[in-house]
C-alpha positions as CSV (number, residue, x, y, z in Angstrom):
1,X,148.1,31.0,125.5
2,X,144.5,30.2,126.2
3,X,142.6,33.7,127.3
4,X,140.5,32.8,130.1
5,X,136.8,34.0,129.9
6,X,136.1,36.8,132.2
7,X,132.6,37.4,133.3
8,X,131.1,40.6,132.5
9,X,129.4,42.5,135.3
10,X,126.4,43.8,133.6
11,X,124.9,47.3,134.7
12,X,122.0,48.0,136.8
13,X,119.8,48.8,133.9
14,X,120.8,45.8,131.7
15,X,118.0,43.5,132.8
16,X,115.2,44.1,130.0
17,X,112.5,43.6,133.3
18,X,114.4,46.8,135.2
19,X,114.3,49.1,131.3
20,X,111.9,52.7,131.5
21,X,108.4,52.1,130.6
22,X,108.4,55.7,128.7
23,X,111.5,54.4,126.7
24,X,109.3,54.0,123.8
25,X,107.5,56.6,123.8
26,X,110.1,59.1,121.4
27,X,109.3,56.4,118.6
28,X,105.5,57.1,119.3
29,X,105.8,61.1,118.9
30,X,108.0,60.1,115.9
31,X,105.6,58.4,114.0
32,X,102.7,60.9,115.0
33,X,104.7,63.5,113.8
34,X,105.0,62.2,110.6
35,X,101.2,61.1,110.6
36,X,100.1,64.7,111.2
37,X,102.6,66.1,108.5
38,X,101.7,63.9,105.9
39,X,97.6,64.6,106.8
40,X,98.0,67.8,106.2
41,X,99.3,67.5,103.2
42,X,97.2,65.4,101.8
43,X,94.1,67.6,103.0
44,X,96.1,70.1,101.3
45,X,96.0,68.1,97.6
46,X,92.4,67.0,98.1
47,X,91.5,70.2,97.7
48,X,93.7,71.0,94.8
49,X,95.5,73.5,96.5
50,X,99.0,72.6,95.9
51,X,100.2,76.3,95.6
52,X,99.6,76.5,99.2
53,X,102.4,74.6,99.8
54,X,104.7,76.4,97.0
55,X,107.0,78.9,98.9
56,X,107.1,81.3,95.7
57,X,103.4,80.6,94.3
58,X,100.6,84.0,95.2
59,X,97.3,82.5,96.0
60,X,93.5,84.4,96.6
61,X,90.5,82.3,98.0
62,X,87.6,83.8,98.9
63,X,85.0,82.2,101.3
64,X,81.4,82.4,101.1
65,X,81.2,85.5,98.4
66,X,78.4,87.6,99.0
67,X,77.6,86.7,102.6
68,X,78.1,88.4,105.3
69,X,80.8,86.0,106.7
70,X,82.9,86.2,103.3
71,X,86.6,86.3,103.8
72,X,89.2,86.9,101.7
73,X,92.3,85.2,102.2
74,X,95.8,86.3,100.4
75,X,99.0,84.1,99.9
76,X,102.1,86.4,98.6
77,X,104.9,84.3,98.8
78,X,105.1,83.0,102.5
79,X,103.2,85.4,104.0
80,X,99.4,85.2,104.3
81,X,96.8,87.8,104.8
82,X,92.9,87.5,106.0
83,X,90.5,89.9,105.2
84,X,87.1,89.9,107.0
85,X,84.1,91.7,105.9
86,X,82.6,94.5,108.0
87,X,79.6,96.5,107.7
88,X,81.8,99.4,107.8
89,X,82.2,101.7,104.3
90,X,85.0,103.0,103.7
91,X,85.6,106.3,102.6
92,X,88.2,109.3,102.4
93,X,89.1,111.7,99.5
94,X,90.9,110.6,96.3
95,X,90.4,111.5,92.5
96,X,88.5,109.5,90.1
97,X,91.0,107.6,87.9
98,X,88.7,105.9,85.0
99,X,85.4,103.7,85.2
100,X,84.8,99.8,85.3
101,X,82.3,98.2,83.4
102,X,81.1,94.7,84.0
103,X,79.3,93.1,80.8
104,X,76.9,90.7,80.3
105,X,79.6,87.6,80.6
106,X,80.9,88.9,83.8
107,X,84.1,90.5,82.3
108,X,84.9,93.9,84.2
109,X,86.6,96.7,81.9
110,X,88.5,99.7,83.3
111,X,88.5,102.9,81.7
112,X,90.9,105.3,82.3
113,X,90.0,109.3,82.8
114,X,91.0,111.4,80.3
115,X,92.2,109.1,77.5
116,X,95.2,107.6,79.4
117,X,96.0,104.6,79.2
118,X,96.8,103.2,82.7
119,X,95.9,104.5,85.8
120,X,99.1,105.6,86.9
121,X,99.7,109.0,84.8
122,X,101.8,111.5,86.3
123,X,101.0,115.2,86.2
């Protein structure tokens, strides 16, 4: 039995010339989306700060030390922390726990009070 060719009745949309202009746009965010992840992470290794991008690693940068601008920013685990410097001193009471002592190659020691030998003695 020869099968006789049936014509198929295509669909409004079929013709290529009648196809959405914005139908390629998707494949555009795509591939800027993938641009802008892989920017930053190359910004990110440029500056040989891979630690940023470790979910477990603890991180401290500060920015401009001894200006008036300096920040401090901290990385514990995934959550991250900006300190801003104010002319504000702080103060409060407390109780004197040792002395530090910075030497002439910039090491700082802590002394305890009293002879102990870490800072957190009980009473």
């Amino acid at each position: 039995m020869p099968r006789s060719k049936r014509t198929r009745r295509k669909g409004l949309l079929d013709d290529d010339s009648e196809r959405s202009p914005l139908s390629g746009v998707a494949n555009i965010f795509d591939v800027a989306m993938v641009f802008s992840v892989a920017l930053i992470v190359m910004l990110v290794m440029s500056y040989h700060l891979p630690q940023l991008l470790d979910p477990d690693a603890d991180i401290t940068i500060v920015t401009n030390p001894g200006q008036p601008d300096m920040q401090i920013i901290i990385k514990e685990g995934q959550t991250i922390e900006v300190l801003n410097m104010t002319d504000r001193i702080a103060g409060g009471q407390g109780e004197v726990l040792g002395t530090a002592y910075k030497l002439a190659d910039g090491k700082v020691i802590y002394v305890p009070e009293n002879g102990a030998e870490n800072g957190n003695e009980s009473s």
